[in-house]
C-alpha positions as CSV (number, residue, x, y, z in Angstrom):
1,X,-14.4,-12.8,-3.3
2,X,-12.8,-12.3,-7.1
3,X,-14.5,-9.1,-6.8
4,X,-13.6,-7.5,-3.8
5,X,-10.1,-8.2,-4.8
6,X,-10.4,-6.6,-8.6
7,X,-11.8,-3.9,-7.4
8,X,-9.5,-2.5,-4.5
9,X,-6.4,-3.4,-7.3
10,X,-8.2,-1.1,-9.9
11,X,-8.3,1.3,-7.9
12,X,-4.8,0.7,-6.5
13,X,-4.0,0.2,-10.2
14,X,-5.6,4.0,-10.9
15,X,-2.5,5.6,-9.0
16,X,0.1,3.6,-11.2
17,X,0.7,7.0,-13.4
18,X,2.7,8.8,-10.7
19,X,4.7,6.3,-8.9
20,X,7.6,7.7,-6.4
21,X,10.5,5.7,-6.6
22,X,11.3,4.2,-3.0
23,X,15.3,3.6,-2.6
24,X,15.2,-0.3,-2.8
25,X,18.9,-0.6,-3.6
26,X,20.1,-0.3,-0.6
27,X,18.5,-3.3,1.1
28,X,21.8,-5.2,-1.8
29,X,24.3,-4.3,1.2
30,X,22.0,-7.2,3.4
31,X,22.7,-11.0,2.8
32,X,19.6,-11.7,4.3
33,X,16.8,-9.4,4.3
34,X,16.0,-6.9,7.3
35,X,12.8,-7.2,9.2
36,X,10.9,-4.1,7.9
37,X,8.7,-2.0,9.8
38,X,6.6,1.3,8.4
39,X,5.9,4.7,9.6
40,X,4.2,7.2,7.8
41,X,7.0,10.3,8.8
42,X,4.1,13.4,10.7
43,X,2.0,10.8,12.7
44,X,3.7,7.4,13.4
45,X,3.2,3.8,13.1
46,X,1.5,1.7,9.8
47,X,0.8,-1.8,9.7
48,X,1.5,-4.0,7.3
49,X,-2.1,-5.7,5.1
50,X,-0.6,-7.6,2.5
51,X,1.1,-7.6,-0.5
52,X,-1.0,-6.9,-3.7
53,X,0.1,-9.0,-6.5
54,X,-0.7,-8.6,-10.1
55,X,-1.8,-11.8,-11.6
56,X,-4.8,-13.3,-13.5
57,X,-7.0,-11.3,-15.5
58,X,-8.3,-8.8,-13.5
59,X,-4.7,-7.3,-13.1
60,X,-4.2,-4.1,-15.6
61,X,-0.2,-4.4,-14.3
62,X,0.6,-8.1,-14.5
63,X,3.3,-9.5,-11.9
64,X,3.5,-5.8,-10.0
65,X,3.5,-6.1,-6.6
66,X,2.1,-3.2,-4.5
67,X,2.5,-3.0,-0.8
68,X,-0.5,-2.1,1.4
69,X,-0.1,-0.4,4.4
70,X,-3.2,1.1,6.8
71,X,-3.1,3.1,10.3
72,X,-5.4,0.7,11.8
73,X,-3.3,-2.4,13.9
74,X,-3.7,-5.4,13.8
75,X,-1.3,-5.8,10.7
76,X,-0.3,-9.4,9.1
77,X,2.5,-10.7,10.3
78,X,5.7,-10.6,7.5
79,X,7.0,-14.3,6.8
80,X,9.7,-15.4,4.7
81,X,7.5,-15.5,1.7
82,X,5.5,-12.3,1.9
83,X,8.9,-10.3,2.8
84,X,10.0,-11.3,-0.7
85,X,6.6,-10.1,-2.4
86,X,7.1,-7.4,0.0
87,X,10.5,-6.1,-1.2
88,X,9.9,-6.6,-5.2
89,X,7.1,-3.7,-4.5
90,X,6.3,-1.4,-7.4
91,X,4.8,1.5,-4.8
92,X,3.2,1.3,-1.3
93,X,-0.8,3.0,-0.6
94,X,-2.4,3.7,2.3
95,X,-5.7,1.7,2.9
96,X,-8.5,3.2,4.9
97,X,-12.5,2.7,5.0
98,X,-13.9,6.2,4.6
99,X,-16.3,7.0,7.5
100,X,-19.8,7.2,7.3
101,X,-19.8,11.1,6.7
102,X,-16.7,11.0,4.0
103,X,-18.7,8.3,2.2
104,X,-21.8,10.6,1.9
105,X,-19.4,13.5,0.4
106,X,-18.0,11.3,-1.7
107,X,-21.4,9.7,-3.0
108,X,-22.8,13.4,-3.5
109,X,-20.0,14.4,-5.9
110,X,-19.6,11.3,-7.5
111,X,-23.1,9.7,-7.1
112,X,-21.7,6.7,-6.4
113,X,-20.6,5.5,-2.4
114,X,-17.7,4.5,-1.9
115,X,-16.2,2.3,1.1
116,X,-12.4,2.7,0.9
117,X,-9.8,5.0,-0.3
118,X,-6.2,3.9,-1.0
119,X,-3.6,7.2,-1.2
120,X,0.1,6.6,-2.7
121,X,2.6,6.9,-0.4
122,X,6.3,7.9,-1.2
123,X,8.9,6.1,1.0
124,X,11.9,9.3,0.1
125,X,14.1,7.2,2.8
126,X,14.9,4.2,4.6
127,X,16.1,4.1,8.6
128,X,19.0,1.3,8.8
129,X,18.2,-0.5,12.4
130,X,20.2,-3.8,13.9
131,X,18.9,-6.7,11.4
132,X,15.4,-4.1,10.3
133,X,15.0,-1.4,8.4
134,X,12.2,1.3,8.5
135,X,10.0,2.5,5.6
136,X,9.5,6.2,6.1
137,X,6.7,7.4,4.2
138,X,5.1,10.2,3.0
139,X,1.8,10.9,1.9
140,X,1.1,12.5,-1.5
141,X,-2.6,13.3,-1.7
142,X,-2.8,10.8,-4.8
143,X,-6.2,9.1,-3.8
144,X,-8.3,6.4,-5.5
145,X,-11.9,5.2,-4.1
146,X,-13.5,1.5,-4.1
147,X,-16.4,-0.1,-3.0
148,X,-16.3,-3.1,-0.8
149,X,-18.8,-5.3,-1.7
């Protein structure tokens, strides 16, 4: 399981050199923090996976958290706990398993086939609701690959 986990943060890890700021001081005006929800800003809706956090060994950024996001529902649902993790985040990617065809592209230029890509995402803005605020993000193109094994 150590594995899998290394791995995907590498590669998250790998996008660390251009990281978009998001505008985090804003959520200081709430006592309590919002309820987030996420949309990527051209095609809608992203779900929440989980919070990577940078501890042990196998983390190249120690105590960086890095929010994952993917297009694919279900998401996890956002507790107390993970909201916290959630709003110390470093950066936010985009997870998504490569299909069949993109993993045969990749394997061909790289000789190697990859599972998974993560893409940084830039959040430029936050939408102010009633007790939530929205993550809009962009996508930047900035892509890493993994294996799942």
């Amino acid at each position: 399981m150590a594995c899998i986990v290394q791995m995907q943060r590498r590669s998250i890890e790998e996008l660390r050199p251009e990281i978009p700021a998001w505008p985090r001081h804003h959520l200081s005006r709430f006592k309590r923090l919002p309820y987030p929800r996420f949309r990527l800003r051209k095609t809608g809706q992203l779900y929440f996976y989980g919070t990577s956090v940078g501890i042990g060994p196998c983390a190249g950024i120690q105590g960086m958290n890095i929010g994952v996001l993917g297009l694919r529902p279900p998401g996890i649902a956002i507790k107390h706990d993970e909201k916290n993790a959630l709003f110390k985040s470093e950066y936010f990617v985009l997870l998504r398993p490569l299909t069949l065809t993109q993993s045969r592209i990749m394997q061909k230029k790289s000789s190697i086939r990859y599972t998974h890509e993560v893409e940084l995402l830039h959040c430029p803005r936050l939408d102010f609701g009633n007790k939530t605020v929205a993550f809009v993000f962009e996508q930047t193109g900035r892509k890493a690959y993994y294996v799942w094994i």
